[in-house]
C-alpha positions in Angstrom: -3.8 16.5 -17.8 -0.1 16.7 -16.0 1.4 13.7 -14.3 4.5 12.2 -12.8 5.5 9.4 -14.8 7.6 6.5 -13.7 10.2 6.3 -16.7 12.6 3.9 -15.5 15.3 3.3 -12.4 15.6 6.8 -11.1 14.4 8.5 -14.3 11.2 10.4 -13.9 9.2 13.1 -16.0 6.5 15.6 -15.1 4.4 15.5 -18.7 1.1 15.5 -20.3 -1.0 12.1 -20.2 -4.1 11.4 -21.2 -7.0 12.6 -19.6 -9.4 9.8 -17.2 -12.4 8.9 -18.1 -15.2 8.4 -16.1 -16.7 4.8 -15.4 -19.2 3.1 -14.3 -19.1 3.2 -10.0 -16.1 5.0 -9.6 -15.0 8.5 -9.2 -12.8 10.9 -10.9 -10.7 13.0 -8.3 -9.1 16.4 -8.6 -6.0 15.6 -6.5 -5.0 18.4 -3.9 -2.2 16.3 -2.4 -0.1 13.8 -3.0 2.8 11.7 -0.7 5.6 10.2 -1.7 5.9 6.2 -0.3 8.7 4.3 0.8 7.1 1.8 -1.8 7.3 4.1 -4.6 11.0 5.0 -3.9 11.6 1.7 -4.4 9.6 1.7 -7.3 12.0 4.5 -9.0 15.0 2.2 -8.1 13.5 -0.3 -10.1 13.2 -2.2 -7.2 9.6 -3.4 -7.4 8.9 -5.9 -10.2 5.5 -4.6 -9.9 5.6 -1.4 -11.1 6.9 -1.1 -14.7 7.0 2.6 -16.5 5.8 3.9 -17.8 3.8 4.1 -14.8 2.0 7.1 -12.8 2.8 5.8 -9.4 1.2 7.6 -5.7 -1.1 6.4 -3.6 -1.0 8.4 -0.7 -3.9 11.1 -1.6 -6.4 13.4 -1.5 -8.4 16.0 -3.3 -12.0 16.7 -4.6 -14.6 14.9 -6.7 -15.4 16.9 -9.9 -18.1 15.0 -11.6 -21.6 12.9 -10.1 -23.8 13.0 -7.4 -20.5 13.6 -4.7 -19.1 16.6 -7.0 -17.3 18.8 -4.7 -17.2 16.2 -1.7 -13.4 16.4 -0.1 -11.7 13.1 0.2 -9.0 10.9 1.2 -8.8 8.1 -1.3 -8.0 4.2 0.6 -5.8 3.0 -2.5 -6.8 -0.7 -1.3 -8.5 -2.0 -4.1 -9.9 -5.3 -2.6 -12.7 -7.9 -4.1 -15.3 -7.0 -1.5 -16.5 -10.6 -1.6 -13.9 -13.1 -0.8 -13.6 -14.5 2.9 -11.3 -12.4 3.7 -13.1 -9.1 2.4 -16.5 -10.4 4.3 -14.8 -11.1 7.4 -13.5 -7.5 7.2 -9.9 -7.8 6.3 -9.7 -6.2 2.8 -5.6 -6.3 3.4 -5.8 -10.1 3.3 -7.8 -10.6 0.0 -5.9 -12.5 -2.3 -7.0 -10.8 -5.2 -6.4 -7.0 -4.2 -5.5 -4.1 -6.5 -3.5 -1.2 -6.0 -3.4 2.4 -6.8 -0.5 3.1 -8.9 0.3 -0.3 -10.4 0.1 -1.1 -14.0 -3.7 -1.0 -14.9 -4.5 1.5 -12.0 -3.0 5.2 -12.6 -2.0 6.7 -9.4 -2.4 10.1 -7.7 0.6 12.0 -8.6 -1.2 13.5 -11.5 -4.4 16.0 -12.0 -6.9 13.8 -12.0 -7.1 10.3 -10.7 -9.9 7.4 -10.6 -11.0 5.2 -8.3 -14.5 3.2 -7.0 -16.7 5.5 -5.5 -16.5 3.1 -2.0 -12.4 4.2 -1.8 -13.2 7.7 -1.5 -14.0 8.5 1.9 -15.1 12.3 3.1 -12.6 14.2 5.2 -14.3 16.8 7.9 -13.8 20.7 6.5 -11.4 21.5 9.1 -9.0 19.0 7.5 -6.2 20.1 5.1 -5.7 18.1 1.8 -2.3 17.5 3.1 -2.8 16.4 6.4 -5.4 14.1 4.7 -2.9 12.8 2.5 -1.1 11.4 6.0 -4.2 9.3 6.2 -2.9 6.3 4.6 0.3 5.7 6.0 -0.3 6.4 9.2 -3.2 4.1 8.9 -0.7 1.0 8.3 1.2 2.5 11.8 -2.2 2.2 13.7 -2.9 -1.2 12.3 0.5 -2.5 13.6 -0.5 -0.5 17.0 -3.7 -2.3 17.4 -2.3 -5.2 16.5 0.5 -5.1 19.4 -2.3 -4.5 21.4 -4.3 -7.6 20.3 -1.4 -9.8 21.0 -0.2 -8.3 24.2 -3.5 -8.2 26.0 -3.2 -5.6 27.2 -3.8 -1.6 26.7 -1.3 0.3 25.0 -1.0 2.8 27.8 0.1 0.1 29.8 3.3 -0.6 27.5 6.7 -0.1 27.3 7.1 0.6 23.2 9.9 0.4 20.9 9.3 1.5 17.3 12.6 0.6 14.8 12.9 3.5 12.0 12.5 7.2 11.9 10.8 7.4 8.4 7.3 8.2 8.3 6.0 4.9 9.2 7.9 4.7 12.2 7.6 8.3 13.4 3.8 8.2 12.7 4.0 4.5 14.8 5.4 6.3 17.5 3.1 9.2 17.3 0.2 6.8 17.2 1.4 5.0 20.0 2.2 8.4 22.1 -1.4 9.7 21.1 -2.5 6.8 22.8 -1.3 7.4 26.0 1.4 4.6 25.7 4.0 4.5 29.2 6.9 5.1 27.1 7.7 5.2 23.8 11.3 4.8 22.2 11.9 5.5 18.5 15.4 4.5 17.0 16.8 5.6 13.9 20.6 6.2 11.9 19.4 9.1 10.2 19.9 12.1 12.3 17.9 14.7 10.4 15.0 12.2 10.9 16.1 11.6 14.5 15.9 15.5 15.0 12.7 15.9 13.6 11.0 13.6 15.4 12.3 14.9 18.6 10.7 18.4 17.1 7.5 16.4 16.6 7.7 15.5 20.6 8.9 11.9 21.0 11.4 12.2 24.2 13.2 8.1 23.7 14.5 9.1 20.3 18.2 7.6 19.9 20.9 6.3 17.1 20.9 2.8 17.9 24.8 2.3 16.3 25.8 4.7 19.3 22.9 3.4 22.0 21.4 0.4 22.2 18.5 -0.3 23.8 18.3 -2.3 27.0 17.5 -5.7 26.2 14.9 -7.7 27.2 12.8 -4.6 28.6 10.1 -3.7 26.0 6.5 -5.1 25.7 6.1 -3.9 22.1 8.3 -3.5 19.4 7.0 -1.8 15.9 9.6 -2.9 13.5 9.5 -0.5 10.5 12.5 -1.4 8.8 12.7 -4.9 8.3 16.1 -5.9 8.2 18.5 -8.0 9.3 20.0 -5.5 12.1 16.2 -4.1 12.7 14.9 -7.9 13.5 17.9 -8.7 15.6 17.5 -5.7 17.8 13.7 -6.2 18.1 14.3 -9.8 18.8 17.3 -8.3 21.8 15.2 -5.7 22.7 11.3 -8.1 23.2 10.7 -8.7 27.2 9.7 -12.5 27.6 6.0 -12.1 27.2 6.2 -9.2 24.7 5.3 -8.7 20.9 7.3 -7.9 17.8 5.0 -6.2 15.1 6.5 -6.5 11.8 6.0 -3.6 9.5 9.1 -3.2 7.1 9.5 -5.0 3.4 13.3 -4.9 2.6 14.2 -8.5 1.2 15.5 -11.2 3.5 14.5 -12.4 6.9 17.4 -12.7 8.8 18.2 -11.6 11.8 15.2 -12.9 13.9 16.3 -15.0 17.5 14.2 -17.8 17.5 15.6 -19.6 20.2 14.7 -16.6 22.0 11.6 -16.0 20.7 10.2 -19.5 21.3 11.9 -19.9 25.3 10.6 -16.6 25.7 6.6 -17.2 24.2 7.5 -13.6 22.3 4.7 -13.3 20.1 5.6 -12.2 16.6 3.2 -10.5 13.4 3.7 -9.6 10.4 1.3 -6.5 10.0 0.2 -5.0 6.3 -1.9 -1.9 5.1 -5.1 -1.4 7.4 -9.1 -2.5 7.4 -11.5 -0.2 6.7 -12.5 0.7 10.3 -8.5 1.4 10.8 -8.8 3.9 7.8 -11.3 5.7 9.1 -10.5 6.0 12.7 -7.3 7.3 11.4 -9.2 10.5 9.8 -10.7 11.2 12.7 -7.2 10.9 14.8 -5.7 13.2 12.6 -8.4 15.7 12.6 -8.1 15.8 16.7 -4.7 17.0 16.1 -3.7 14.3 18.7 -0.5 13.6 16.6 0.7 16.6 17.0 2.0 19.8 15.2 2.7 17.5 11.6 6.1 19.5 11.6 7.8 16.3 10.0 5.9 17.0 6.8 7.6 18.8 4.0 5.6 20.3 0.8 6.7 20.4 -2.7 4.9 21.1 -5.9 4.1 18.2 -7.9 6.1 19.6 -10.9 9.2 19.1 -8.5 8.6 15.6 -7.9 11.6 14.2 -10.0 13.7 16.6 -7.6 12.1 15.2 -4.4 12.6 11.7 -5.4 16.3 12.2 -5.9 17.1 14.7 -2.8 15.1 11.4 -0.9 17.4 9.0 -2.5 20.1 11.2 -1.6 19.1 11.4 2.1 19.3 14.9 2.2 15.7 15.2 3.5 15.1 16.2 6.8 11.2 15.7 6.8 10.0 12.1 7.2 7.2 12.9 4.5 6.9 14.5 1.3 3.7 15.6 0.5 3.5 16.7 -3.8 1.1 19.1 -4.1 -0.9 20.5 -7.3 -0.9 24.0 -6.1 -2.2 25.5 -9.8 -5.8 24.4 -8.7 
């Protein structure tokens, strides 16, 4: 079979690998559609210890069982590969397990590739009237309606009772402002440097987009900010921007931890989380989201072929991408 392979910092090929086998309660899936992460762009820096070439990276996917009882059966594969039977898994947070797996990490070929395998539980049925590539949105815009449900959790309150503020026009934070908006939220405000993200998201239909370096937000008005960055400048403007009472959701995974107020976070009883991946029940209510077309048009999403996927990784790290999302897709099935 054809795959991308993870070569080493910013060095990619698109090549014949071995073909999958099958194994024992798991399934082997023709992938239709594949999106490029944040993660793995910092994977092809050579920025994640973790993932060391050569190394078929994706996790973002969807496609088709070929082989079993489910042959045929369209899917969106959860790339959380948790224990099942750990505290953590029983109480129903697979995110927290301590001995987790990964799709796409050494030991566990990803999705940018033909064929990919994972247990048969990870591959969960998409309705007909879904796309593979809208299905492929499923997972990371799952992690953006974890973070909203968890704002919700520590606010108290519904979401459509909220002032929001979401921090980066990427795909997690567009789709974190989406999610919010598709839930009826009072206002939601997105800010972001990049202005052919900025643009596209106004195209998607989120009115409070704005260059923060130009605008800042008014501080101390919002109940809920969505940090999707997670830096220095990103924590300091959610910690400016929290109203006394409010909630900072942490989403974003750049290294340090500067920049948080916590003078004013502890005067002002601002409640802060750090929120990672999704549970199960936030996977699957996201599949049905998407398939209401709630989040709108998807006009943020760009398609490539998988063979291009050493281009699209560079034009990303180059910036000149104007869709938040990448979707690699194996168009020769």
């Amino acid at each position: 079979m054809r795959a991308l392979v993870f070569l080493g910092p910013a060095s990619m090929r698109y090549c014949d690998v071995p073909d999958l086998e099958e194994a024992d309660g798991e399934v082997l899936i023709r992938v239709e559609a594949s999106g490029i992460c944040g993660s793995d762009m910092h994977g092809w820096h050579g920025q994640d210890p973790r993932r060391v070439p050569p190394l078929v990276m994706g996790h973002e996917a969807a496609g088709s069982i070929i082989a079993g009882r489910r042959a045929g059966e369209r899917v969106v594969i959860n790339p959380l590969l948790a224990c099942t039977s750990c505290d953590q898994c029983v109480a129903g947070n697979p995110q927290l397990c301590a001995n987790k797996q990964s799709l796409g990490m050494p030991g566990r070929p990803g999705a940018f590739a033909d064929i990919v395998r994972v247990p048969a539980r990870n591959a969960i049925r998409i309705p007909d009237s879904m796309s593979f590539s809208t299905a492929a949105l499923v997972e990371p815009v799952a992690v953006s309606y974890h973070a909203a449900n968890l704002g919700e959790r520590l606010l108290r309150r519904p979401i459509s009772a909220m002032r929001a503020l979401v921090i980066g026009v990427g795909a997690i934070g567009l789709a974190a402002a989406l999610v919010l908006r598709a839930r009826n939220a009072g206002q939601v405000l997105l800010a972001g440097t990049n202005p052919l993200r900025r643009k596209a998201a106004a195209e998607a239909g989120i009115e409070g987009v704005f260059d923060p370096a130009s605008q800042p937000v008014v501080d101390g008005s919002v109940d809920l900010v969505i940090d999707a960055v997670g830096s220095a400048a990103s924590r300091a403007m959610a910690s400016r921007a929290a109203r006394f009472g409010g909630a900072i959701v942490h989403l974003g995974l750049l290294p340090g931890n500067d920049g948080l107020d916590m003078r004013r976070l502890t005067l002002g009883e601002i409640a802060f989380s750090g929120s990672f991946c999704y549970d199960a029940a936030d996977f699957r209510e996201t599949v049905s989201l998407l398939d209401s077309g709630r989040m709108g048009d998807l006009s943020w999403v760009e398609e490539r072929p998988m063979a291009q996927g050493p281009e699209a990784f560079a034009a990303l790290d180059r910036g000149e991408v104007r869709a938040s999302k990448i979707i690699l897709r194996n168009f020769a099935h």
